[in-house]
N, C-alpha and C positions, 0 to 999 in steps of 0.2 A: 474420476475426480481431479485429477492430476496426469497429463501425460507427459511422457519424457522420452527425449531422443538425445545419445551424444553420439555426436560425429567429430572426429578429430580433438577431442577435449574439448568442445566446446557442447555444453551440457541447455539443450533446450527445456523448459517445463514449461507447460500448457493447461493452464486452469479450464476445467472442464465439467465445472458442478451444476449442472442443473440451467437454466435458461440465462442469470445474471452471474452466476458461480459469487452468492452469496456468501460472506463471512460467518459459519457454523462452527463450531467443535470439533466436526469432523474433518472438514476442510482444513483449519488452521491445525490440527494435529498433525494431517497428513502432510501438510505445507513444510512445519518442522523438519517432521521424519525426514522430505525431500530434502530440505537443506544440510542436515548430516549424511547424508548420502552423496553430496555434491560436495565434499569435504577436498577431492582428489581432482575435480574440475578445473580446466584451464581458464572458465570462465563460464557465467550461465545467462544466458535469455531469459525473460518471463515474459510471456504473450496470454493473450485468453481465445477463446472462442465465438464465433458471431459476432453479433455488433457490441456485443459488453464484455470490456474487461472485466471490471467485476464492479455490482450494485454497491459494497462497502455490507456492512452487518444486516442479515437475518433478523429484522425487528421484531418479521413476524413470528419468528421461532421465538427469540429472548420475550417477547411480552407474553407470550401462549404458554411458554415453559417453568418463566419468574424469576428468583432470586436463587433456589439451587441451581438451574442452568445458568444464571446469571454470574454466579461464581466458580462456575469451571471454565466459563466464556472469557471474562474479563481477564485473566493472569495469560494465556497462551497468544490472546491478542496482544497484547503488552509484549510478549517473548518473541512473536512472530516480527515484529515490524521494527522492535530493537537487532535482532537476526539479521533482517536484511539488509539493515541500516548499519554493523556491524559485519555482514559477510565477506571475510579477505580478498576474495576473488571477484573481479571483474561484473558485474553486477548489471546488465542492461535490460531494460523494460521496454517492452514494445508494447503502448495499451492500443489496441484493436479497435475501441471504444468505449462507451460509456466506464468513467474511473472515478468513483465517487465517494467521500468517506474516505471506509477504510481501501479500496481500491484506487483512492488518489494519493490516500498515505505510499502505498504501495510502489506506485511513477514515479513520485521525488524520491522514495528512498535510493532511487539509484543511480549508480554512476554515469549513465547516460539513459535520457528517458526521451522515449521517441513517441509519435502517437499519430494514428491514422490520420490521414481526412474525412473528410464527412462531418455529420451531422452529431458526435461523440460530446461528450462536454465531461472534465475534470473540475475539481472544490472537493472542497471538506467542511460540508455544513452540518456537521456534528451539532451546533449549538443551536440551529433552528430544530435539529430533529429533537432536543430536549437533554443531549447528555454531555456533560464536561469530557475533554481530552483526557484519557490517561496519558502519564507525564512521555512513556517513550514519541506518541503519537505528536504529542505538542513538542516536540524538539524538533522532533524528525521538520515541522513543519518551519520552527523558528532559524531553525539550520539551512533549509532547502530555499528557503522563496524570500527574496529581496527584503530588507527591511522595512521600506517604505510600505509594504503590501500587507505584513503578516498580520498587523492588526485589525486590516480591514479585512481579508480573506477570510480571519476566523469569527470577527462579529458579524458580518453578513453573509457568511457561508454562501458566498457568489461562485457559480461557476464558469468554467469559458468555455469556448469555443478549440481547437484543438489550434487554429491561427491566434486568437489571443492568448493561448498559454504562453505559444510560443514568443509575443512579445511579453510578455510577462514572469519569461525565464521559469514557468512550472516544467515546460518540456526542451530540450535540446534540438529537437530537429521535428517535422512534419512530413509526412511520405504518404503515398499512396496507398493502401489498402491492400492490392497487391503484392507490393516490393515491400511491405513494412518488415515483413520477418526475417525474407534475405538480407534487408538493407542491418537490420540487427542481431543478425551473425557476422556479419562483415565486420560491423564496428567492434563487436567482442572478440572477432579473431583480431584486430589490430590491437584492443588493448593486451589480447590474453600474448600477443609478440611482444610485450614490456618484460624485463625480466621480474618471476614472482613476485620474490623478495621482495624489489625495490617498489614495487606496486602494494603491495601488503602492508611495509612500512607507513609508506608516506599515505596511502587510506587512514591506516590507522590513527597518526597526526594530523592530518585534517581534520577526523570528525572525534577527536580523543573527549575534548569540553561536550561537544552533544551525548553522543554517549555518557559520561560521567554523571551527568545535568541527570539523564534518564532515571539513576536507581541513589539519586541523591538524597530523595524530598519523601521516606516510605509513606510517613504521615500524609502527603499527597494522593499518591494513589488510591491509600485507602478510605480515601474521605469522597473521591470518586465513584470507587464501587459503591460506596453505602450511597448514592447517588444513583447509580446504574442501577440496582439491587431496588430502587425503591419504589413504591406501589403509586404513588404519584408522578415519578417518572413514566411508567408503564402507561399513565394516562395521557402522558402529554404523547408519547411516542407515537398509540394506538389515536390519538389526535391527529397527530401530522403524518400519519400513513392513510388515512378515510381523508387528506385533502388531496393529497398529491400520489397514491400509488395504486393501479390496479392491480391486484393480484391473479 
C-alpha cells in the first residue's frame, strides 16, 4: 500500500495501492500511520508508482459504499492533507504522473514539488466531479497556487500538462522520468542540511493563516460532508464517472 525506504534520514514513501493508488480508508489510514512514524525523519520523499501518482478519491468505493463510508472517508481525508501540509520536516513530492483531485492536493502540499515528463496532468476538479472542497483541501489550494489562478483552477477544474504547471508555479521543477526520484532525494538532502529548528520554525510561519483558515470555519466542513454524504451527490458523481472513467 505504502512503501518506505530511509537511507541517511531521508525517509522515502511510495504509494503503491492498486493501478491509480486511489484515495480509500485504507490508504489515508495508512498514509497517517506513515506520517507518525516519519516523526524522527531528516526529511521525506513522496513518489508513487507507474504512470499515476495518485487518481485523487475512490468514487467508485464512496458511491458503492454511501454515507456510512462516506463518514469515516471525509474526516481522515481532511487529516491527511492538513498533515502534510502541516508536516515539520522537509516535505518533497515527486509525482511520477497523473496527480489529480486529491493527488494534486497532495504535489502542492509541499515544500518542493517536482513531476515527471510525459504525458501526466495535475488539477483539482473536485467541482466538476460534483463535490465541494473540505475547508483543509481549499486552503491548501488558496495557499499553494498564484492568486490570479485559484479562481479559475477550482471553477473549471482544469488540468495541465507537467510543462504548464510548471509555468503556472503548481510544480517547482520538471525531470525526467528516470532521475525524478534521485533528483528528489537530492533536493530533500539539501533542505534536510538546513538546521531543523530553523526550517520547522520558519514552515510553520509561513503557512500558520492556512493552517489556522483550515479548522476555523467547523460549520463549513460539515455542510460539506452532508454534501458528500448525499444521495444526489452520489448521482452526479456516478454521472461523471460513466463519462470520463474506465474502470
Amino acid at each position: 500500500m505504502i512503501e518506505r525506504d530511509l537511507t541517511d534520514g531521508i525517509l522515502t514513501l511510495r504509494l503503491a495501492h492498486g493501478k491509480a493508488s486511489a484515495m480509500d480508508v485504507e490508504l489515508l489510514a495508512a498514509f497517517c500511520d506513515e506520517l507518525d512514524a516519519a516523526a524522527g525523519a531528516r526529511a521525506v520523499v513522496l513518489t508513487g508508482t507507474g504512470s499515476i501518482f495518485s487518481a485523487g478519491v475512490d468514487l467508485f468505493r464512496l458511491t458503492e459504499e454511501g454515507e456510512e463510508y462516506v463518514r469515516r472517508f471525509f474526516p481522515l481525508l481532511t487529516d491527511l492533507i492538513r498533515r502534510l501540509f502541516i508536516f515539520p520536516a522537509p516535505m518533497v513530492v515527486a509525482a511520477n504522473g497523473h496527480a489529480i483531485a486529491g493527488g494534486g492536493l497532495m504535489v502542492i502540499s509541499g515544500d518542493y514539488r517536482l513531476m515527471a515528463e510525459g504525458s501526466g496532468r495535475i488539477g483539482v476538479p473536485e467541482l466538476l466531479v460534483g463535490v465541494p472542497f473540505p475547508a483543509a483541501p481549499l486552503e491548501v489550494v488558496r495557499w499553494a497556487v498564484r492568486p490570479d489562478l485559484v479562481q479559475q483552477l477550482i471553477y473549471t477544474g482544469r488540468t495541465f500538462t507537467p510543462q504548464e504547471a510548471l509555468v503556472h508555479g503548481l510544480v517547482d521543477e520538471v525531470v525526467s522520468p528516470d532521475a525524478l526520484v534521485d533528483r528528489a532525494r537530492e533536493v530533500a538532502t539539501q533542505l534536510a542540511a538546513l538546521p531543523a529548528e530553523v526550517f520547522r520554525l520558519t514552515k510553520r510561519r509561513l503557512r500558520a493563516e492556512a493552517a489556522e483558515r483550515m479548522t476555523r470555519d467547523p460549520a463549513y466542513d460539515e455542510a460539506a460532508l452532508a454534501l458528500w454524504s448525499a444521495p444526489e451527490t452520489h448521482a452526479r458523481i456516478r454521472a461523471y464517472l460513466a463519462k470520463t472513467v474506465r474502470r
